[in-house]
N, C-alpha and C positions, 0 to 999 in steps of 0.2 A: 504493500500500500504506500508505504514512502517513497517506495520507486519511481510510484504514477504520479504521488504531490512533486518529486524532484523534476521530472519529466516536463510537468505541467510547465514547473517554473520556467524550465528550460524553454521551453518552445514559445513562453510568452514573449522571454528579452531575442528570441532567435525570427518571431514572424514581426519585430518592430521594420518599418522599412527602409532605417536606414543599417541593420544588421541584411535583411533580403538582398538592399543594394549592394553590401560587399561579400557576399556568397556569392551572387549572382559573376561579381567581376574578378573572383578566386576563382570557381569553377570556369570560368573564360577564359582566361589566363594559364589555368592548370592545361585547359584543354590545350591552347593555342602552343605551350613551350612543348605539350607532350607530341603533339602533330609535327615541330618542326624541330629534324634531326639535331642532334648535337649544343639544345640548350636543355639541358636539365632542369627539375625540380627543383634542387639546391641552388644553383646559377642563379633560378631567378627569383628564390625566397633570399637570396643573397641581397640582389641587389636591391631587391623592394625595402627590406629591412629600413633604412633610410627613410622612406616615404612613408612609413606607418608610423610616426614620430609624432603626427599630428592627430591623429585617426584616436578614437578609443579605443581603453586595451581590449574588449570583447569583440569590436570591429575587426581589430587589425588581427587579433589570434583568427577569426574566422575568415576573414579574406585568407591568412596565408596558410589555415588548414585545407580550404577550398585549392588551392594550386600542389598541393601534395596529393589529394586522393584526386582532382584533377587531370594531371602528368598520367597520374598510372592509365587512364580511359584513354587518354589523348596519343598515348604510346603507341597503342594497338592500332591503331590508324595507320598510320606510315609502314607497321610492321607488318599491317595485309598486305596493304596497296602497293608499296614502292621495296618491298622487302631492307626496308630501315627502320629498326626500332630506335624510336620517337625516345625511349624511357629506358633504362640498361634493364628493367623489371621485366620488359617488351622484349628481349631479345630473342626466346622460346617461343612467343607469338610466332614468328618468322616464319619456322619451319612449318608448319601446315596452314598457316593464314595466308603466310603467300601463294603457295601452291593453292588453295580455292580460288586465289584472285583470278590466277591466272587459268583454271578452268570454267570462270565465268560464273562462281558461288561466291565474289568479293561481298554481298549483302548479305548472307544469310553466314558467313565470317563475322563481318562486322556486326550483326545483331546476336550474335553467339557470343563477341566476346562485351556488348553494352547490357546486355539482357543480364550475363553469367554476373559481371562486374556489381550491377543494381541489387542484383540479389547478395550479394558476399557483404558488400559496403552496409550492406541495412544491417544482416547477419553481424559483421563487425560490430559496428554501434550496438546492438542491443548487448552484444556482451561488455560493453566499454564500460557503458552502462550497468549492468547488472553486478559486474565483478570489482569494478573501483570503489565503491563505498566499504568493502567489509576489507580492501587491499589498504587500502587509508587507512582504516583502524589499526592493523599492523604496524603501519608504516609509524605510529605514535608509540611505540613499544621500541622504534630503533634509537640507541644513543650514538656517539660520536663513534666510536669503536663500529658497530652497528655498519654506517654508512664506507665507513673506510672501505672495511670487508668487500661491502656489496658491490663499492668502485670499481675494487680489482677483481671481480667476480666479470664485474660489466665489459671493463678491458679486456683480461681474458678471454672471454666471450665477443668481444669486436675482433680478436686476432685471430681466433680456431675461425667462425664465421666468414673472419672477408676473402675475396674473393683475389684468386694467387698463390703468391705465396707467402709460408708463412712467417720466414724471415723478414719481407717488405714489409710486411705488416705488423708486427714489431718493431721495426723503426720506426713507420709511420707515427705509433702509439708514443713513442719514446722520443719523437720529435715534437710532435704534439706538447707532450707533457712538459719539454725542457724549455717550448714557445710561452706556456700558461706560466712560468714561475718570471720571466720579465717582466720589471719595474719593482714598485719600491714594498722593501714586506711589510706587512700589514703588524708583527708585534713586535719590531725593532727600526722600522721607518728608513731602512739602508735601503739605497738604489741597487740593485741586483742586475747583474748583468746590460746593464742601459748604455755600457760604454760613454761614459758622458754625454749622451743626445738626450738634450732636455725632454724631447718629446716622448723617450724612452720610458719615461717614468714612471708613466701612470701604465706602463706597459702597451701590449701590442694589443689594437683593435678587435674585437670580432670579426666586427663588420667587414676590416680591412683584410685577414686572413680570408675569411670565405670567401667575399668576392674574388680575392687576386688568385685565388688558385681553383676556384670552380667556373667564377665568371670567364678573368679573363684567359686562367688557362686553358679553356675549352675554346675559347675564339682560337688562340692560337693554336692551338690543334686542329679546330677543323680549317685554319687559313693554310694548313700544311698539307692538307688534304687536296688532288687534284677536281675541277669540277665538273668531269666526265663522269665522275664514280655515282653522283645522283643518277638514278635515274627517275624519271616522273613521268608517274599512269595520266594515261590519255583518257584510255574510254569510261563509257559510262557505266554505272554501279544501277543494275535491275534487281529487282526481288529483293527486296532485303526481306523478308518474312522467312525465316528455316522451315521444312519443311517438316509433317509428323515422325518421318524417320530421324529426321537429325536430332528435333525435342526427343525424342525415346532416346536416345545416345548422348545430348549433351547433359540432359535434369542429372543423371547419376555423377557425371564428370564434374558440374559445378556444385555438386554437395561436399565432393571430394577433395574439388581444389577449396572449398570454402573453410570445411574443417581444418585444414592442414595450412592453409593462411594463417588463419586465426591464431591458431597453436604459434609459427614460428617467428609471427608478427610480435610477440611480447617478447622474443630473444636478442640480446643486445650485437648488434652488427648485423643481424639477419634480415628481420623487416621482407619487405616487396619482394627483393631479387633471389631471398635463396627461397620463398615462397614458391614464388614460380618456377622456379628449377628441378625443383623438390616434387612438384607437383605435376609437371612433367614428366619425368619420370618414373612417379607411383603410375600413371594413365598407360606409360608403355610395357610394364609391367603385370595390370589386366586383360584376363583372356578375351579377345575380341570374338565379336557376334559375326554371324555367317553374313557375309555382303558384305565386311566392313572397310571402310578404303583404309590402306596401311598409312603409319603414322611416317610423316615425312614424305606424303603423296595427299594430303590434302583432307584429312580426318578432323572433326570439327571437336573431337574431344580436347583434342592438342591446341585447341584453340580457348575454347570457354574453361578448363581444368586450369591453365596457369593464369587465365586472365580474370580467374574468380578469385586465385589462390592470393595475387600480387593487391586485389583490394581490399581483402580480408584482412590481410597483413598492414597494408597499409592505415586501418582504422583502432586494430588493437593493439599497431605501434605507440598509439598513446597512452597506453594502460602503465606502464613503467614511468612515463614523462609524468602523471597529472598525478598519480599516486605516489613514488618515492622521489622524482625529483631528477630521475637518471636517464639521460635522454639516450633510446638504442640505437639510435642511427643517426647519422649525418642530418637527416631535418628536423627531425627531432632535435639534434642538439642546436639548430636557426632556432625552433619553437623557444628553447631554452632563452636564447641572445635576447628574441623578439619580447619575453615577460620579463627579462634585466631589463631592459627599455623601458619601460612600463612600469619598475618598482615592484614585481611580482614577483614573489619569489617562488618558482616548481617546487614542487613539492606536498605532502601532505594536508598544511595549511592551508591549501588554494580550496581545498572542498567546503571547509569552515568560514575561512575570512573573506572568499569571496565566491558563492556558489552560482553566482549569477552567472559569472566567467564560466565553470565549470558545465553547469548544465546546457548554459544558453550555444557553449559550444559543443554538447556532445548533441544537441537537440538538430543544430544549425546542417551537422553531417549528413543528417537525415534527409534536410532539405533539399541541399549540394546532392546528393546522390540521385534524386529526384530534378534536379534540373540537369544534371548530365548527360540522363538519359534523353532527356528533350532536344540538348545541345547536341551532342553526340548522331544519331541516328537522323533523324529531318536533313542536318546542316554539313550532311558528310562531302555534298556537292563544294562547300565554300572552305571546307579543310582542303580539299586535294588542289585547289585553286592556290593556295599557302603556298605548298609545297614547289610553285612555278617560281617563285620570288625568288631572283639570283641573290646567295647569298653575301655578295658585295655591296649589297643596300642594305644589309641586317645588321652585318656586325660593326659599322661604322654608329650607325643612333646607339649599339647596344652597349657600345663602348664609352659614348658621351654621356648615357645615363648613367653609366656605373661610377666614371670621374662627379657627375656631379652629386648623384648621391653620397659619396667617399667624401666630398667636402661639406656637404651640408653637415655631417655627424658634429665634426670641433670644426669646420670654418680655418681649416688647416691643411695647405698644400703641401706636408710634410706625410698626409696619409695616401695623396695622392701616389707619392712616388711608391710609397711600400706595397700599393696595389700593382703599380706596375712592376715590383719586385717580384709580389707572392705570385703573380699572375706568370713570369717567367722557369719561377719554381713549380707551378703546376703544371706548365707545360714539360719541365722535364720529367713529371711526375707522371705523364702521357707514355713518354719516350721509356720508358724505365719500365713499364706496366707495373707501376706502384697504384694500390688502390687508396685514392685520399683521404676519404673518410676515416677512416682509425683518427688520422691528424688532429682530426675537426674534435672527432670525440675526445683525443687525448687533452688537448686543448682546452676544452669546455669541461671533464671532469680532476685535470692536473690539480688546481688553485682548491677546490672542493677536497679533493682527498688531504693535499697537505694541510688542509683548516682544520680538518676532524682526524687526521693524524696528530697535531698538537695536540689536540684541544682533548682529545682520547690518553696520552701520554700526561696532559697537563694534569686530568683527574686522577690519575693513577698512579703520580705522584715519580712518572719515569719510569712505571715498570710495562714493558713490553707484553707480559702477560698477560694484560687486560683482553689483547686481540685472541685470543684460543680460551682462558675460562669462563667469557662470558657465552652462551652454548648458542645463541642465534650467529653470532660474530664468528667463532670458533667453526658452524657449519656452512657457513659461506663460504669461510677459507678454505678448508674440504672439498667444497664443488669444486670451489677452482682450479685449485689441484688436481681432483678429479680428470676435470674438463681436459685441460693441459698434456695430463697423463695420458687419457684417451686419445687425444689429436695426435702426440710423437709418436702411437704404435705405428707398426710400419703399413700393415694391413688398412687403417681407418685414413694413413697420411695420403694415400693413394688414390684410394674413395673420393676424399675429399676435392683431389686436382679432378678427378675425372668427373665432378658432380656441375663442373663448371664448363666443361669442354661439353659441347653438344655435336653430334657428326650431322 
């Protein structure tokens, strides 16, 4: 019953219209980066960051939740049509989306993977919903020792997780982490590592990190990219309606990829992409029914299975961000930057001290997932139309917006330049096939861990042992260890490369 009062609330501050109007232009947005190849979800919750400065915080968390589960819809577009995924989540889209395009089933593709998506997203939310309130109460039972633990549980979990390998990603974490501890410490007032540059002090930007190495290292990645390699669908998109054989074939597949989003959607580093991967895979794994077209020939399971699995995941990626404070993936940890903005602090509290946020955004997903479908399916004529725009008109505006959002933050052409720094480091970060996100994450929970590592040693008077006798604290570290263990066997490290490689 408190559910449907929380709900209620939610839905009141979520149908006001000036919350409708920035769902409406997240979910646009989401759609618009997820249709055109090579700008990311992150890139453009990067760059918006800036512009939501002015906006209320229940606006702007909902605008920039709208461009996360957004992306994931918008993906799949490009990834029938043009065999480019739009979204890295997109990328197992590919394999059998394209091949329907090109047998002249591009509609009943693309409503397979909008139809599978609507159902997963709603699916998500109610458990976001349903499971955050009794995760919060937990989450008040954690102390400072507590949080530590759970940090390096998270970490650990972002490096078994990403995708490559696992040495890279372990650096990433571990560059990350050595990014978050510049400027001045917080309980001795010494400038750390700032090399005498005043601007060092207050340490390195969020804002200025993410952009410079997802904005504009992705420009310059795909500026290294020749532009023969687009290719872009001509004809026209008939039948979008599946037919009763492919509903008999796809309803089982997006229950499957739903479940299995969901689950690997609360796993930190995992989210969308090993979702769909994941999910994938269980689909080629069941015995297939007499008539059924092989997978990687144009089978519409391989379609609606990861493209349920990548929204699932993407909505009960917030279950870990609203409840303990620990963002599991790279948007997740913008979600994070965006409620610093804001004076919000993630975490537990946010259910308490301000529920309106809380419900009004899990209420508002609801919404977004229901105008996506509308976006999405009708207006698939004016996506493909996108995809014509030479990319020599895009990255020139997407570049001025980035510098100019970078200065409105401090009104300081000293962050400018750092964007054009990170933004060079991302792109070797391209070259290297280093996966960047760990970065972001290490980043965003480095300054966290070391506040609740004192602060855990300050109560315990310097004894280490606080981390193993107190038994929550003590079994987190155990997982992690676990986790770790698991990942070095030789047999599971192998699994792992091969769960990313698709033939």
């Amino acid at each position: 019953m408190e559910l449907v009062q929380n709900l209620a609330t939610g839905f009141g501050v979520a149908f006001t219209l000036t919350n409708l109007l920035y769902c409406l232009i997240g979910c646009i947005l989401g759609t618009l980066i997820g249709v055109l190849p090579g700008i990311g979800p992150v890139a453009t919750i990067a760059m918006l960051l800036p512009a939501t400065y002015a906006l209320p915080p229940v606006s702007a968390l909902i605008m920039l939740a709208g461009i996360y589960y957004g992306a994931q819809y918008g993906g799949s577009t490009t990834a029938i049509l043009v065999n480019l995924p739009g979204e890295s989540s997109s990328v197992v889209t590919c394999i059998d989306g394209y091949q329907m395009a090109r047998q002249g089933r591009a509609g009943p593709a693309l409503a397979a993977a909008g139809l599978g998506s609507f159902f997963a997203g709603c699916v998500g939310t109610l458990i976001l919903a349903a499971f955050a309130p009794p995760l919060t109460e937990l989450a008040f039972k954690f102390g400072p020792a507590e949080y530590f633990s759970l940090m390096v549980l998270g970490l650990i979990g972002a490096v078994v997780l990403a995708s490559g390998s696992l040495l890279k990603a372990v650096a990433m974490i571990v560059l990350g982490l050595l990014l978050g501890i510049v400027g001045t410490d917080v309980n001795s007032g010494v400038a750390r590592f700032s090399f005498d540059v005043p601007e060092l002090t207050d340490g390195i930007g969020f804002v200025v990190i993410a952009m410079g190495v997802f904005g504009y290292g992705e420009i310059i990645g795909n500026l290294s990219q020749p532009d023969e390699e687009r290719e872009v669908f001509t004809s026209e998109v008939k039948g979008l309606w599946p037919t009763k054989e492919d509903f008999k074939n796809m309803a089982p597949a997006v229950l499957r990829g739903t479940t299995l989003g969901s689950a690997l959607g609360i796993l930190p580093g995992g989210g969308a992409l090993l979702a769909s991967f994941a999910a994938y895979a269980l689909e080629k794994k069941i015995r297939m029914r007499p008539g059924e077209i092989a997978f990687g020939k144009g089978n519409i399971r391989g379609v609606a299975s990861p493209e349920s699995a990548n929204n699932a995941g993407a909505q009960t990626s917030f279950i870990p961000l609203l409840t303990l404070g620990i963002p599991p993936n790279a948007v997740m940890a913008l979600m994070v930057g965006a409620m610093t903005i804001h004076n919000i602090q993630p975490g537990p509290q946010v259910m308490s001290s301000n529920p309106e946020l809380f419900w009004g955004l899990i209420a508002s997903m609801w919404i977004g997932n229901a105008m996506l479908v509308i976006l999405n399916l009708p207006l698939i004529g004016m996506w493909i139309k996108l995809l014509t725009v030479p990319y020599k008109f895009l990255f020139p505006a997407i570049v001025l917006f980035c510098a100019i959002g970078v200065y409105s933050t401090n009104n300081n052409t000293f962050d400018i330049w750092m964007v054009a720094a990170f933004g060079f480091i991302g792109y070797l970060f391209i070259k290297l096939r280093a996966e960047p996100a760990p970065l972001l994450l290490g980043f965003i929970l480095g300054p966290m861990m070391e506040e609740n590592l004192r602060r855990a040693l300050l109560l315990s008077r310097g004894s280490w042992a606080v981390f193993v006798t107190r038994p929550l604290s003590a079994g987190l570290l155990l997982a992690a260890c676990l986790l770790l263990g698991i990942v070095l066997l030789p047999a599971v490290k192998s699994k792992r490369e091969e769960a990313f490689v698709e033939d």
